[in-house]
N, C-alpha and C positions, 0 to 999 in steps of 0.2 A: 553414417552421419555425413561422409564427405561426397560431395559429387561431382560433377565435370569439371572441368575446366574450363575457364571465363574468355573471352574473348583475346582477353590482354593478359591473359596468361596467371589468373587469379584462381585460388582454387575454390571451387562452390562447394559451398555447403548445403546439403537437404536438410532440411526443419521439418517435422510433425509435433504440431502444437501439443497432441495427444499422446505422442510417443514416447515420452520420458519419464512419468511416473512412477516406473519402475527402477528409475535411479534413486528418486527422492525415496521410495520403500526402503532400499538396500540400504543408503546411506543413514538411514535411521533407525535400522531392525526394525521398520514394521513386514506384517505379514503381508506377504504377496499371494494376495486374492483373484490374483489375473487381473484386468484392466479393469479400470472404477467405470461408475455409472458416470460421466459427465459431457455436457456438450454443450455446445457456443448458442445461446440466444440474441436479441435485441428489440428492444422498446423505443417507439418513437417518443422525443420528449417534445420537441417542435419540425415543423413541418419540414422534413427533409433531412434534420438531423436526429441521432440514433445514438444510445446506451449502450450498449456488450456488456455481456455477463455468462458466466459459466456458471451452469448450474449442477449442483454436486446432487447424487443418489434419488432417489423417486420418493414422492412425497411428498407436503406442503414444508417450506422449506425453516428450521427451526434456528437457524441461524443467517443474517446478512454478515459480510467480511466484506470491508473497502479499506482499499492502500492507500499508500502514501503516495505524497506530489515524484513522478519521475519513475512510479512504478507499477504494477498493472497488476492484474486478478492473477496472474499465477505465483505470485507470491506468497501464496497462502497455501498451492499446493502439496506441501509435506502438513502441513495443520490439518487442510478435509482430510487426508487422507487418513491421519492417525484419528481425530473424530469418527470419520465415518458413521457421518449424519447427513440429513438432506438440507444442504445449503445453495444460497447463492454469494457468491464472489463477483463482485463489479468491477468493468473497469470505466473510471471516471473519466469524463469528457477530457480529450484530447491526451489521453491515454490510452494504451493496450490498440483493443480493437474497434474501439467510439468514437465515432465521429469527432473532429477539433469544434473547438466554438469560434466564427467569424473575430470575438470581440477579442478573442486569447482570452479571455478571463476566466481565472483558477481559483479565486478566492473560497474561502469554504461558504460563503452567505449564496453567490453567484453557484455555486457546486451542489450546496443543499437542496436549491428548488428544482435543479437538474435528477439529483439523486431520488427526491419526492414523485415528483412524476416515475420513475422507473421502478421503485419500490410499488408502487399503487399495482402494478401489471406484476412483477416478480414474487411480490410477498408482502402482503399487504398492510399486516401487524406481526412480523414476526417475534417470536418470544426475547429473542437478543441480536442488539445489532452491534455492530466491532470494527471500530476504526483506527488504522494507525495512522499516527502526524497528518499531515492536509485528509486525508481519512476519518480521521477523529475529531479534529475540528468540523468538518462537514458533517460527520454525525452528529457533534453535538447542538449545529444551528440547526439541524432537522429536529432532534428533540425537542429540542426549546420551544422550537416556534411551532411543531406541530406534533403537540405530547399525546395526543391519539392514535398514532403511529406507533411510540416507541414503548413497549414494556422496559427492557433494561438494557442499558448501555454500559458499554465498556470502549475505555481511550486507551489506546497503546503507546505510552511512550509519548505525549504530549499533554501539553496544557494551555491556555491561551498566554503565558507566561513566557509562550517561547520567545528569542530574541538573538540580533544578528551572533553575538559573543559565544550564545549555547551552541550555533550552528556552525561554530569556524573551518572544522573539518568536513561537516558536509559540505559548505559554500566553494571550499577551495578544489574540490573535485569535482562538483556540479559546472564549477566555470571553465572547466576542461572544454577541449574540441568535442564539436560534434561528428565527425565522422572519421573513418580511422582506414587505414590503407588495405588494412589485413585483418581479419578474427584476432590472431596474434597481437597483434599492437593492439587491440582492445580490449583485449583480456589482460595482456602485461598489466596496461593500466588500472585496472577493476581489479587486479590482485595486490596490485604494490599499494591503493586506498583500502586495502578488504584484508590486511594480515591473519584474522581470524579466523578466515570464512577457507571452508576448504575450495579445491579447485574446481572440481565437478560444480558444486553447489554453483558458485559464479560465472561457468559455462554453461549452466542452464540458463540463469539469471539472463545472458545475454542473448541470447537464443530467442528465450521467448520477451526482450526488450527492447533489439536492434531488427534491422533487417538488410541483408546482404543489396548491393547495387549492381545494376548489370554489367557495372568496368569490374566488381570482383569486390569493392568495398563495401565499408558498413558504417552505416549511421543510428544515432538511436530514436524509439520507433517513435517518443512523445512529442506532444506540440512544446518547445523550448519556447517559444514566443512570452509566454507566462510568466514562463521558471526566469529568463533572463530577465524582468523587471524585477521581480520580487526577491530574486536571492538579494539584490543592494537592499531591502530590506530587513529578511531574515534568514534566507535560504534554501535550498530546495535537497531534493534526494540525488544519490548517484548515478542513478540511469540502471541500474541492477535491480531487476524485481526482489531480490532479496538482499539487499543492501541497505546500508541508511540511507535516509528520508528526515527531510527536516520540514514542518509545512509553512507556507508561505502567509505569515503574519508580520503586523509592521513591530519595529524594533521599539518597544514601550513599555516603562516599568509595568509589573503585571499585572499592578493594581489599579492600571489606568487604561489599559486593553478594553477596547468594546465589547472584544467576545467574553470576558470576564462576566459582562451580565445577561449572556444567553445562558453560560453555566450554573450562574445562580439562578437562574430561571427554569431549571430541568427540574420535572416530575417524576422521573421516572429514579428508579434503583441504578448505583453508578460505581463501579469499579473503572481505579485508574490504575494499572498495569504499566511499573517501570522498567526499565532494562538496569542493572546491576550498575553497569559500567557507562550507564547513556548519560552525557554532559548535557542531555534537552531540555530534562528536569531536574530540581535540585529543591534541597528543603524550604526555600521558600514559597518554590512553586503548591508544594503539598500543604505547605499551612497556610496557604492561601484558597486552595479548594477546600482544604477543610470547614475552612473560616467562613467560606459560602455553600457548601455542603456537609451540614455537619455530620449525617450518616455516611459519607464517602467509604467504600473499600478501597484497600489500598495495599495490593502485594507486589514485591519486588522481586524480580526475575534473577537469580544468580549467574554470572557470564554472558549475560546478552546485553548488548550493546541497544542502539535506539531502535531500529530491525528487530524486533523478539522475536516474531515470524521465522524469521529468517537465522537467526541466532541458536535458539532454545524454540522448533514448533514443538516436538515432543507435550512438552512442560504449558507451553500455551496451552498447548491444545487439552489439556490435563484441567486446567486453571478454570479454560472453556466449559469442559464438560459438566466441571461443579458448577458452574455459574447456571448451568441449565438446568 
């Protein structure tokens, strides 16, 4: 993992985007099958600019998975893995490995017709699509507005209900520096906001979220332009693909939120998936989906935080399976 040394005396580190999987097995007991099926695509959505997605095992792909704002498709990586189904994993504009948008615009309405174009090329109708925080809001204006697309959907850990008070601890790390002197100092930081999260898990996290500089530092790898409007609103993710993530909606009782009537506008079959311990939702968020979805599912994750992903995949990915 470590490599040369930097000009100014920094120590490099080599990254293989594909090389780690074999940590997230171990660190989960699952079975180590030798290296998974998977490798980097991308879709034009407009002329010049381009989607990324990893697309998991051969096959037509029976699951879509999109993260949250701040974090990219390999956040889902210990989840395919223990599925081990053929999916694709996105990573959304001005994230991962996809092009930025000129206008920085993250919102999930601006994300959704981003996300529609690249689904149409990746997977046309897949049977289930799975969004966490700005994830999940962007799936749900996809469903809404274009319910021919979507058989069933699943929100991880949001609702349009979010607002700035549910996101205080993500906002306050999110407004952290963007670039950091050393790995070290950027991990320090990513573990003293992540108590829960072991250490490996958040050394991958960074790996595949930041990207080393030719003086020896690192910065992280998303368009901030976005995240730094919208956190004054409601706040964004940690910059850890497997970290919290909060999505970037405006700060509004939830019963007066716009997205509010894209959700009561969804056809399709809707599980909302909480994290145990996640402050993003809270009971009035769910009797308020209720109240516009009256068939809503509704299971709550034991010890994971607003990241389930990233928390409990085992268990998601268990959750997943049934939902298939």
């Amino acid at each position: 993992m470590v490599g040369a040394i930097g000009h100014d005396g920094g120590v490099r580190i080599d990254y293989d985007e594909f090389g780690l999987f074999h940590e997230n097995a171990a660190e989960y007991d699952l079975p180590d099958a030798g290296p998974p099926v998977v490798r980097r695509t991308a879709v034009e959505v407009e002329s010049g600019r381009s989607v990324s997605a990893l697309q998991w095992g051969r096959g037509e792909p029976e699951l879509v998975l999109v993260h949250g704002g701040a974090q990219n498709a390999h956040t889902w990586d210990t989840v395919a893995l223990a599925l081990d189904r053929p999916l694709v994993a996105v990573d959304l504009p001005g994230h991962g490995h996809s092009d930025w948008r000129d206008d920085g615009a993250y919102d999930p309405v601006t994300l959704a017709d981003d996300l529609v174009e690249a689904l149409l090329t990746l997977a046309p109708i897949p049977p289930l699509l799975v969004g966490m925080s700005l994830g999940g809001l962007t799936s749900m204006v996809l469903a809404a507005r274009n319910p021919e697309l979507v058989r069933s959907l699943v929100m991880v850990d949001i609702t349009p209900g979010v607002n700035r008070q549910k996101a205080k601890a993500v906002i306050d790390f999110v407004s952290g520096p963007q670039n950091f002197a050393s790995f070290d100092d950027l991990l320090a930081r990513t573990m003293e906001h992540n108590p829960t999260r072991s250490e490996s898990s958040l050394r991958r996290g960074i790996l595949h979220n930041a990207h080393q500089l030719d003086d020896g530092s690192w910065e992280w790898r998303y368009d901030r332009r976005g995240h730094a409007r919208t956190s004054e609103a409601a706040g964004d993710g940690d910059g850890v693909d497997e970290g919290p993530d909060v999505a970037a909606t405006p700060d509004v009782a939830a019963t007066a939120s716009p997205l509010w009537d894209d959700f009561s506008a969804l056809e399709c079959d809707v599980l909302l998936v909480q994290g145990g311990t996640s402050p993003v939702v809270d009971d009035d968020d769910i009797a308020e989906a209720r109240r516009r979805q009256p068939d809503l599912d509704h299971v709550v994750v034991d010890g994971a935080g607003h990241s389930v992903q990233g928390d409990r995949p085992v268990e998601l990915a268990e959750i997943l399976r049934q939902r298939l």
